[in-house]
C-alpha positions in Angstrom: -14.2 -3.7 -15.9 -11.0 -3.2 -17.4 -8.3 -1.0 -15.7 -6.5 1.1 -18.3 -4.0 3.0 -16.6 -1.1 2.0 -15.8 -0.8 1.9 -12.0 -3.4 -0.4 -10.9 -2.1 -2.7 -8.2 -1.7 -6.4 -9.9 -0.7 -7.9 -6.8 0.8 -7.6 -2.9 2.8 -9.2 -0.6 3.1 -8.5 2.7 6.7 -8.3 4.2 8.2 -7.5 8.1 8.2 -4.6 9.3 5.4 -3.0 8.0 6.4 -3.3 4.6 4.7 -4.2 1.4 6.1 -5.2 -2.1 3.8 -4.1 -4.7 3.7 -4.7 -8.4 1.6 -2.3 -11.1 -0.3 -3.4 -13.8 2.4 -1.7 -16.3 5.3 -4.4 -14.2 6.8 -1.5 -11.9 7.3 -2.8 -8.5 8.6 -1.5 -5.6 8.8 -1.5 -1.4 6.1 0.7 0.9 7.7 1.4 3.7 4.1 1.7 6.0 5.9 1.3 9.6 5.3 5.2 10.3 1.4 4.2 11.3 3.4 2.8 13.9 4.4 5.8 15.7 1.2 8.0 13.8 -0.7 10.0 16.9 -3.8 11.1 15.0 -3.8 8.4 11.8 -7.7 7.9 11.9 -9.0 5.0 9.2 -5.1 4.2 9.4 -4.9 3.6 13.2 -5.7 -0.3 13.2 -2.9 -1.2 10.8 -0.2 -0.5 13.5 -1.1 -4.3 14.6 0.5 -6.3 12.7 -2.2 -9.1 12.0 -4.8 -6.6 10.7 -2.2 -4.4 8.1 -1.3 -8.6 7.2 -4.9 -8.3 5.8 -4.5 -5.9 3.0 -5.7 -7.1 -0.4 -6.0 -5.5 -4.0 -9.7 -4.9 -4.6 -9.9 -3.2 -8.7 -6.5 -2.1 -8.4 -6.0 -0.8 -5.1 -4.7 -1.7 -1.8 -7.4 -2.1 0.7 -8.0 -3.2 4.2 -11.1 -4.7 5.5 -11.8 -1.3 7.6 -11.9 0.4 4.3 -8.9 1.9 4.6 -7.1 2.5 1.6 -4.1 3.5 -0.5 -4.1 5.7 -3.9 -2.6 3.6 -6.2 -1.5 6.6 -8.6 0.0 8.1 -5.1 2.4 4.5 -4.7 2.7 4.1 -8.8 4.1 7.8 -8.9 6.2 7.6 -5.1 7.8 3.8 -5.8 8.9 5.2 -9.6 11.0 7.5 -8.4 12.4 5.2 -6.0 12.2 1.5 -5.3 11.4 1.9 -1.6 9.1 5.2 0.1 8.4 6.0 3.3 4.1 6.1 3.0 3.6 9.4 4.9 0.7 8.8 7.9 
């Protein structure tokens, strides 16, 4: 399969704080700022990556960010959010 558009995730790296750095297949980059799951009261799929071991597990699976629960991030959502700025606050 090849990915055309330019905001498949190319790769990840998991930072402190509930962070991830993320670059796009087009070279964008940028910071997710995921530590609102933290305090999240009704975040559903979303609810086990509050512990930090288990959001450690996110990997990029055709282009997108994905957790072994199945949970998931729209990679056109962060591509569009981290272009604007550098660093978002992912809403949970």
């Amino acid at each position: 399969m090849i990915l055309a558009a330019p905001w498949p995730v190319q790769a990840v790296s998991v930072l402190p704080g509930h962070r991830l750095a993320v670059t796009f297949r087009d070279g964008s980059n940028g910071i997710a700022d995921c530590s609102a799951i933290k305090n999240a009261t009704d975040a559903g799929i979303f609810a086990p990556l509050a512990d930090e071991a288990f959001f450690a597990q996110v990997s990029v699976e055709l282009g997108v960010l994905t957790w072994p629960n199945g949970a998931d991030l729209d990679p056109a959502w962060l591509h569009e959010n981290l272009a604007a700025a550098k660093t978002w606050s992912v809403p949970f």
